[in-house]
N, C-alpha and C positions, 0 to 999 in steps of 0.2 A: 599559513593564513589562519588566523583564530577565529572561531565561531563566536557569535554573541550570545549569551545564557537562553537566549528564546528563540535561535536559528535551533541551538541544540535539543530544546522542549520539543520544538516542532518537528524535529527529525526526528524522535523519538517518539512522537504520535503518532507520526508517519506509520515508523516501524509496525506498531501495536497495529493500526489501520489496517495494515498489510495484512499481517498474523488471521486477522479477524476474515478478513476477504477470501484469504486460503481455507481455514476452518471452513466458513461458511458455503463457499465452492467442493468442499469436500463433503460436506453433510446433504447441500440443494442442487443435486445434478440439476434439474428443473431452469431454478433460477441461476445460476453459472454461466447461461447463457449470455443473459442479458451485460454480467457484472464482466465476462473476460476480457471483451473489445477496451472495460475502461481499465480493467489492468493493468493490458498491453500499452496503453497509455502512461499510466501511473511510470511503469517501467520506464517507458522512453524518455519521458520528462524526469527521473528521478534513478540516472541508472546506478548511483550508490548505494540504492535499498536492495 
């Protein structure tokens, strides 16, 4: 099945998105709290990331 050039953009902001969310859960124990529940989300909805 081929992706269309803006599924692939998008999957790929995803990715970065992600990246950023890790980083930032590892620098703000604090704030990590609030962001894991939607992680755990992001994950479920998107388990090829």
């Amino acid at each position: 099945m081929r992706l269309h050039p803006y599924e692939v953009h998008f999957n790929f902001l995803l990715v970065v998105f992600m990246d950023y969310i890790y980083i930032y859960m590892y620098t703000a124990d604090l704030h990590s709290l609030h962001i894991r529940p939607l992680l755990c989300l992001l994950k479920n909805k998107y388990p090829r990331v």
